[in-house]
N, C-alpha and C positions, 0 to 999 in steps of 0.2 A: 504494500500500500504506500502511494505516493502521491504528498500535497503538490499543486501546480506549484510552487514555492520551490517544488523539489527536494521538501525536509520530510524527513522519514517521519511514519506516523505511529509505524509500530514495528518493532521486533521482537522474531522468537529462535527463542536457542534451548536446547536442551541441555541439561546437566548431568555430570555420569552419574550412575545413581549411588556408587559407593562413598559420593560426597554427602549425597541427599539423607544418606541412611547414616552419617557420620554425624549430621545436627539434629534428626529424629529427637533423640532419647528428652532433650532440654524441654520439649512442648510440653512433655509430661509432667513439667514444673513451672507451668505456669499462675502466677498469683491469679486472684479473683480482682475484677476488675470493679471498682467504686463508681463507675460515672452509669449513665445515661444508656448506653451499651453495654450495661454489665451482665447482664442477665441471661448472653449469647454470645459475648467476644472474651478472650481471656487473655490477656497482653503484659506484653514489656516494651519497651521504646528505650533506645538510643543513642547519641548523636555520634560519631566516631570520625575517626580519619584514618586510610590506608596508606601509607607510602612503604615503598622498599619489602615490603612482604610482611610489614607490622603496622599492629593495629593499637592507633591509641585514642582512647575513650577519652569523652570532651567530656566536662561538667555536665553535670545535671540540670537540665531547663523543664519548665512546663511545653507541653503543645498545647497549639492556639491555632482555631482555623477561623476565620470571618466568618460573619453566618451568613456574609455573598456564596461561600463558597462549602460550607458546611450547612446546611439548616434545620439536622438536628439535634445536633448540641456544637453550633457556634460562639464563638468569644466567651466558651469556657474555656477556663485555664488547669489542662488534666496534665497529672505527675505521677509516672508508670515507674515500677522499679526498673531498672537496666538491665540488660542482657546478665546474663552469666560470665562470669569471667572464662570458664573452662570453655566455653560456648565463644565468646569474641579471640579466643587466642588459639582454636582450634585450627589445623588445616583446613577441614572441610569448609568453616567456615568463613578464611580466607581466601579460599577458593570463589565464594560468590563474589566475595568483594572484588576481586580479581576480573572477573567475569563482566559483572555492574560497572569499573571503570571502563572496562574495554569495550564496554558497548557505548557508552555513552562519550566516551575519551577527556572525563572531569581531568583537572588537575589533582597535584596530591594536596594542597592548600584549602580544596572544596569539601566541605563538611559531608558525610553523609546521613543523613537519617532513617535510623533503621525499624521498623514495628514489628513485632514477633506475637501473629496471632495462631491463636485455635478460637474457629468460627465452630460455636454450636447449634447444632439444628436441634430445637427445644419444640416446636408446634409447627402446625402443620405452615410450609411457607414463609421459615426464617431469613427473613435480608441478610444477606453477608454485609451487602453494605449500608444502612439505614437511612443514608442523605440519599439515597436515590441514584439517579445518570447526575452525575459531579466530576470536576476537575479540581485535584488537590494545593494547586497555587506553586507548584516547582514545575522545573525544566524539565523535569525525566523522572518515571515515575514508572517501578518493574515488581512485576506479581512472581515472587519465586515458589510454586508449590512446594512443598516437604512431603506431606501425608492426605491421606483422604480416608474415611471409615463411616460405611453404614449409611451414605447419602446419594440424593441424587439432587441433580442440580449445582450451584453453587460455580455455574460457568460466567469465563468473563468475557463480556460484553463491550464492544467500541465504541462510538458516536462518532459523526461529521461533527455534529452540533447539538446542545442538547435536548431539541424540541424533535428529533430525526427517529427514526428507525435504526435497531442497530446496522452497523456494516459490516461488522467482523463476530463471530462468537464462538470458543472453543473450549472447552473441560481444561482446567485448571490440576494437567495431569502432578505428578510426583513428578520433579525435576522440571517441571517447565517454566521458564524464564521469559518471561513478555513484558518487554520495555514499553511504552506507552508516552510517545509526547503531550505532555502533561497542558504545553499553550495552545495543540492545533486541534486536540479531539477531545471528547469528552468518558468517560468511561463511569460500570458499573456490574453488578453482579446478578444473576437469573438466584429466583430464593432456592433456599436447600429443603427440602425434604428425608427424614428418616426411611430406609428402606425396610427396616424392623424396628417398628414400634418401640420396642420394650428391649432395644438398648440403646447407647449411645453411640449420639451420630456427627461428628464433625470434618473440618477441614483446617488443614494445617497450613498455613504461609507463612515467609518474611514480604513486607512491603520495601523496597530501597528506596528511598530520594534524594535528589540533590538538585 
């Protein structure tokens, strides 16, 4: 997919999977989330910088979306524990980052922001994403699958623009990496569904930005 601009709108890369299965285990410890999305997202967030094959972790900020750009929990100010250290200093986990700068070709200087969800499907037709078809206010913006269990749905979806039909749509496999220009399209998620009732049914990602 290619804007008349001729700036990429979207990319997909796959990731080997003895990477994918090397970050698995940390989802499993993921906190409970306090805000407005707690009840179906379970998170960490953030902020880091890669250079030279090392990763060093920025202070601790809130995130903050405008409620242009968020509208359902805009210009609040949420503060997620941070990654795991064993988890940011891991190979496998270097390897995305490695991956995320090469697609996008940031500097080492650019901060990157990273969210570490497990998306649960709690009732019938849970939103992965709650604001709806939205664009997240960065330059580059990449869905990394990790895990999927017990759902159907939860595929990501592109926009032209965010009044459109989607343009692009595909299952948010294990290892798939879909970079997303963040300024030219808009993006979002098809809800999830449990395939068996009576157990638990999620989806696993990191979000990159920069």
């Amino acid at each position: 997919m290619t804007a008349v601009n001729n700036q990429n709108l979207l990319q997909l890369r796959f990731i080997q999977q003895a990477q994918i299965d090397a970050v698995k285990p940390s989802f499993n410890r993921l906190p409970e989330n306090p805000y407005a999305d707690g009840a179906f997202r379970k998170r960490r967030y953030s902020v880091l910088k890669f250079a030279n094959g090392e990763v060093a972790l920025q202070p601790t900020k809130a995130f903050v979306q405008d409620d242009s750009i968020n509208t359902f929990q805009g210009n609040v100010e949420r503060v997620y524990e941070n990654l795991e250290d064993a988890l940011i200093h891991s190979e496998g986990f270097k390897h995305l980052l490695n991956e995320f700068k090469a697609m996008t070709g940031i500097s080492d200087e650019r901060d990157i922001e990273v969210h570490q969800f497990r998306m649960l499907a709690i009732e019938s037709d849970t939103p992965p994403a709650p604001e709806g078809v939205h664009q997240d206010g960065f330059d580059h913006v990449c869905v990394c699958g990790v895990s999927h269990e017990n759902i159907a749905g939860g595929e990501l979806l592109v926009y032209e623009h965010k009044d459109a039909e989607p343009c692009f749509k595909m299952e948010i496999k294990d290892g798939l990496f879909a970079l997303v220009n963040d300024r030219e399209v808009w993006h979002n998620a098809t809800p999830m569904n449990k395939l068996d009732a009576t157990q638990t049914g999620y989806l696993d990602c990191f979000v990159f930005t920069a």
